[in-house]
C-alpha positions in Angstrom: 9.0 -26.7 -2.4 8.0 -22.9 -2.8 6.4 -23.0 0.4 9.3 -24.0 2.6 12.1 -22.0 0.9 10.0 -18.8 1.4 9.6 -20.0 5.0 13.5 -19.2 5.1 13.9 -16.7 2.5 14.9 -13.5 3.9 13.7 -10.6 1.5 13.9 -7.3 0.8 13.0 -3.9 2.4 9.1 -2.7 2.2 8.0 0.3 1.2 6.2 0.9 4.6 5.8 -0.4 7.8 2.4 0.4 8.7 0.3 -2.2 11.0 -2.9 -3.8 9.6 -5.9 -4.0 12.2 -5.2 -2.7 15.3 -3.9 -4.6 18.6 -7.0 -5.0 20.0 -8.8 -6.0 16.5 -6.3 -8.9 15.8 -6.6 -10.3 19.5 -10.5 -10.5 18.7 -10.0 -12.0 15.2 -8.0 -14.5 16.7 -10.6 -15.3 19.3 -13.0 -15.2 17.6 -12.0 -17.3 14.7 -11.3 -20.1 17.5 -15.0 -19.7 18.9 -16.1 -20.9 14.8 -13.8 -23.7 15.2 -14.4 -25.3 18.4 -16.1 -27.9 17.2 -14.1 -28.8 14.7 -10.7 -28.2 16.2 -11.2 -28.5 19.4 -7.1 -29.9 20.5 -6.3 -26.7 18.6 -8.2 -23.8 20.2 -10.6 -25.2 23.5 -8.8 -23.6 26.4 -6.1 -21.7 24.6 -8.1 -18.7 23.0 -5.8 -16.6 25.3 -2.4 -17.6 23.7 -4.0 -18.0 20.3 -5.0 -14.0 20.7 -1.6 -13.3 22.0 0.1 -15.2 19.2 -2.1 -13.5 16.8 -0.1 -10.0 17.6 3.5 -10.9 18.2 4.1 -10.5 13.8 3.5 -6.8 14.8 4.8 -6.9 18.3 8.0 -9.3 18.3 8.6 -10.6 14.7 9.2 -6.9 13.1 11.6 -5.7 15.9 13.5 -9.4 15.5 13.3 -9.7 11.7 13.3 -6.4 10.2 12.8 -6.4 6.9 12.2 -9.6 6.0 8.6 -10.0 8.4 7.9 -6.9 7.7 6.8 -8.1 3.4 4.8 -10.7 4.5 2.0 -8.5 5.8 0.9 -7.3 2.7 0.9 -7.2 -1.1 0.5 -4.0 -3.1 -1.4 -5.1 -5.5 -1.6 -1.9 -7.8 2.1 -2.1 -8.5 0.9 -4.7 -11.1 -1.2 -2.9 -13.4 -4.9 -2.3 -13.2 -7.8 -4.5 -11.9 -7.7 -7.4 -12.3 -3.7 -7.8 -11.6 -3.5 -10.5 -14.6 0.5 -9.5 -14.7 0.4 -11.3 -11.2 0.9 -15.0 -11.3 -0.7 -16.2 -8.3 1.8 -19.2 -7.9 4.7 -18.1 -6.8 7.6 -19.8 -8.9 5.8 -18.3 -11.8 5.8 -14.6 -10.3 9.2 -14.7 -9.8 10.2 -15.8 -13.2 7.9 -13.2 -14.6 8.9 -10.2 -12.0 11.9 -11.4 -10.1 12.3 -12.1 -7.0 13.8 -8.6 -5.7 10.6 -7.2 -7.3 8.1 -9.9 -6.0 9.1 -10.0 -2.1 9.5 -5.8 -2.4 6.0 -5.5 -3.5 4.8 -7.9 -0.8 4.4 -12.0 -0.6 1.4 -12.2 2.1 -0.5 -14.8 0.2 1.9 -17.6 -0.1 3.5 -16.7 3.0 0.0 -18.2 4.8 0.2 -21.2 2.5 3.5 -21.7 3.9 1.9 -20.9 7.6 -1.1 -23.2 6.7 1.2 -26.2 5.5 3.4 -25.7 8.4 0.2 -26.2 10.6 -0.9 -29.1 8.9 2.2 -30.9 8.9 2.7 -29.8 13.4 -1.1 -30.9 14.1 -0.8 -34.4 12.0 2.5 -35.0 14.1 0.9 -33.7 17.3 3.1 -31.1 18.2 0.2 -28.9 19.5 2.2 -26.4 21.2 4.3 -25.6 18.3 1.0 -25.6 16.6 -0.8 -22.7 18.5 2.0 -20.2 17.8 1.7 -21.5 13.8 -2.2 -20.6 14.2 -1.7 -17.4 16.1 0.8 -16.3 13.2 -1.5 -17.4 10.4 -4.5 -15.2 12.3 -2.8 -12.3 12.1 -1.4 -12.5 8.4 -5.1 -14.0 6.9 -6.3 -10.8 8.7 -3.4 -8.4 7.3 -5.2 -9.3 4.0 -8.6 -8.4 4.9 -7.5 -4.7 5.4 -7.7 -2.7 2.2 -4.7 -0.6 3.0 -2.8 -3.5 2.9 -3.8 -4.5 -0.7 -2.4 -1.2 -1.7 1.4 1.0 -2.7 -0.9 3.8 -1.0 -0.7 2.2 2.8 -1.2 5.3 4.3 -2.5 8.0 2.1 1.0 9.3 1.8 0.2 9.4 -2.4 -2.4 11.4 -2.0 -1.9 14.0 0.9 -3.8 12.0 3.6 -0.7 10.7 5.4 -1.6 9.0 8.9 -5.0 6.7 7.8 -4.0 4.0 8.5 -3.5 4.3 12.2 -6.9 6.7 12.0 -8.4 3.7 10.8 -7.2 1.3 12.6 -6.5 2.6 16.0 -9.1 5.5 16.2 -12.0 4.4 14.7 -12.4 0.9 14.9 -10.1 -0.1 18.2 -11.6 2.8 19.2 -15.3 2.0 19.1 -14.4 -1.8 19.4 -17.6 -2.8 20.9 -19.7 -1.4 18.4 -17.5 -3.1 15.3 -16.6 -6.1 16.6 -20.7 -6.5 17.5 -21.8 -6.2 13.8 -18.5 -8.4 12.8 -19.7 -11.4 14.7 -22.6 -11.6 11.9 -20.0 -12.9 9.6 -19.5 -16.6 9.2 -17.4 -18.9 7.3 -18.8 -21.7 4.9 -16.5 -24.1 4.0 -12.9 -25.3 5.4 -9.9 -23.8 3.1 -6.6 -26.6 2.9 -3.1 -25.3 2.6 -3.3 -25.8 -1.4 -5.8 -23.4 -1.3 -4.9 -20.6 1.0 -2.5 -18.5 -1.4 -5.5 -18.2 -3.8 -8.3 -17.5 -1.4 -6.1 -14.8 0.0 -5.5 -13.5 -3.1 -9.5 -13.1 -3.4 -9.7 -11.5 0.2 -6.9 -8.9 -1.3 -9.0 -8.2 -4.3 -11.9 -7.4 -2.4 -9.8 -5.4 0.0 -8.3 -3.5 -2.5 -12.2 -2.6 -4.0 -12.3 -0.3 -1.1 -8.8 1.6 -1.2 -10.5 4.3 -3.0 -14.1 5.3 -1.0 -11.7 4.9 2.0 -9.4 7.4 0.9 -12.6 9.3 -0.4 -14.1 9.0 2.7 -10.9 10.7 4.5 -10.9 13.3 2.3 -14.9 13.9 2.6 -14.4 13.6 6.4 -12.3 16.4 6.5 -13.7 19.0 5.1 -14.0 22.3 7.1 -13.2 20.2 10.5 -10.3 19.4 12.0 -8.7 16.1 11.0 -9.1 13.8 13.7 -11.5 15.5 15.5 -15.0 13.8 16.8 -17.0 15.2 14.0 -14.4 13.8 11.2 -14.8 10.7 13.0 -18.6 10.5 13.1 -18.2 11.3 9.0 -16.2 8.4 8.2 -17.9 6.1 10.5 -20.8 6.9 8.6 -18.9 6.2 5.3 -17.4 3.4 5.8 -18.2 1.9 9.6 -20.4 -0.7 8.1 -17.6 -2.0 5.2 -15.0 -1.8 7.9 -17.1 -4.2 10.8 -17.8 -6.5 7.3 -13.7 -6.4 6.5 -13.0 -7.3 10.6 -15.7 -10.4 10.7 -14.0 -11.7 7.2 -10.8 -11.8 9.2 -12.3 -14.2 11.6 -14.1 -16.3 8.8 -11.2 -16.4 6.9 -8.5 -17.2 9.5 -11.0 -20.1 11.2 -11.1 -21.9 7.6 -7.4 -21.9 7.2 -7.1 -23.3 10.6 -10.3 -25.7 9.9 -8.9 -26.7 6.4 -5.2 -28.0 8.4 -7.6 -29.5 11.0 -9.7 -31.3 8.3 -7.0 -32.7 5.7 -6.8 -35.8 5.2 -3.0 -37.8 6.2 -1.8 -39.0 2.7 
């Protein structure tokens, strides 16, 4: 099954290594995304929103420093190495990507979207046996890669501005402004909900969607960087107070769709039915 054999696979080197969110972002995701559940999965998340949150960070934490390479793919997918909007030269299922582009060429450019299918299978398959333990690190994993697609710089080759002169954005992004003024975005993300439970046959193509619309704001985030810093230092308060002003509210949207996205993954392996 594609899911399980990329489970294993080991691929290739990335282009970058940047994180997505910051630390403190993907603790709160995770969180919060287990506060939207808690009805509906409550052997899952009631009582363990600490380990979940601590799970949710160990891909950036513990899994790049024992993995390499290989973890370091699955937090992203650079979309714009496959042509223009709307990416129709990228199969969404798998097997047919890699007959189209190879598989050097696939896991290179980034494989976060199936990678959660696997994750959400994998969850399905430990909560229907029970093995809740082994369960919660699954979830706390999943968090943080369902996030990783809700960032736009990880929907693009352009991860850090290094294409167009702006190197360092994504950690101005990530760790400045928004862990940086957590309170204020994680305030206006709570306002975002999710509808509907997502099951594992569903997860590679909703995350697709969540990279789409991530990568719709590549370009006013690298405008706003480049708007911020004119006749100001860059990184200084008043650059920051420009692109909070830019793009503060589109960021707090992106970091509450993290949360809605990641609870209906973990809702949709709650919620399937045993065959």
């Amino acid at each position: 099954m594609a899911w399980a054999l990329l489970l294993a696979v080991l691929v290739l080197a990335s282009p970058g290594d940047a994180n997505a969110w910051g630390l403190q972002s993907h603790r709160w995701i995770a969180r919060r995304a287990a506060a939207l559940v808690t009805a509906r999965c409550p052997s899952l998340v009631v009582g363990f929103e600490a380990e979940l949150a601590d799970r949710a960070v160990e891909p950036d934490t513990v899994l790049k420093a024992r993995h390499g390479r290989a973890e370091t793919v699955r937090h992203f997918l650079d979309l714009d190495d496959y042509g223009e909007p709307p990416f129709r030269a990228l199969p969404q299922d798998y097997e047919r990507a890699i007959a189209r582009h190879g598989r050097e060429t696939v896991e290179e450019r980034g494989v976060l979207p199936w990678y959660v299918a696997a994750l959400a299978t994998r969850l399905r398959t430990e909560l229907r046996r029970g093995a809740l333990p082994q369960a919660r690190v699954t979830a706390g994993y999943l968090a943080h890669y369902a996030a990783d697609a809700t960032m736009p710089l990880h929907a693009t080759r352009n991860y850090d501005g290094q294409l167009t002169r702006q190197r360092g954005l994504h950690a101005r992004i990530e760790r400045k402004l928004v862990d940086g003024n957590f309170e204020r975005y994680s305030a206006r993300a709570e306002r975002v909900r999710y509808r509907t439970p997502i099951a594992p046959e569903d997860a590679a193509a909703r995350m697709f969607e969540a990279l789409r619309q991530s990568y719709d704001l590549v370009a006013p985030l690298l405008a706003a960087d480049r708007a911020a810093r004119r006749g100001t230092r860059v990184g200084s308060t008043l650059y920051f107070q420009r692109l909070e002003v830019d793009v503060g509210d589109d960021l707090a949207r992106r970091l509450g769709r993290a949360a809605a996205l990641t609870a209906a993954v973990w809702d949709g392996a709650c919620a399937s039915p045993r065959p």
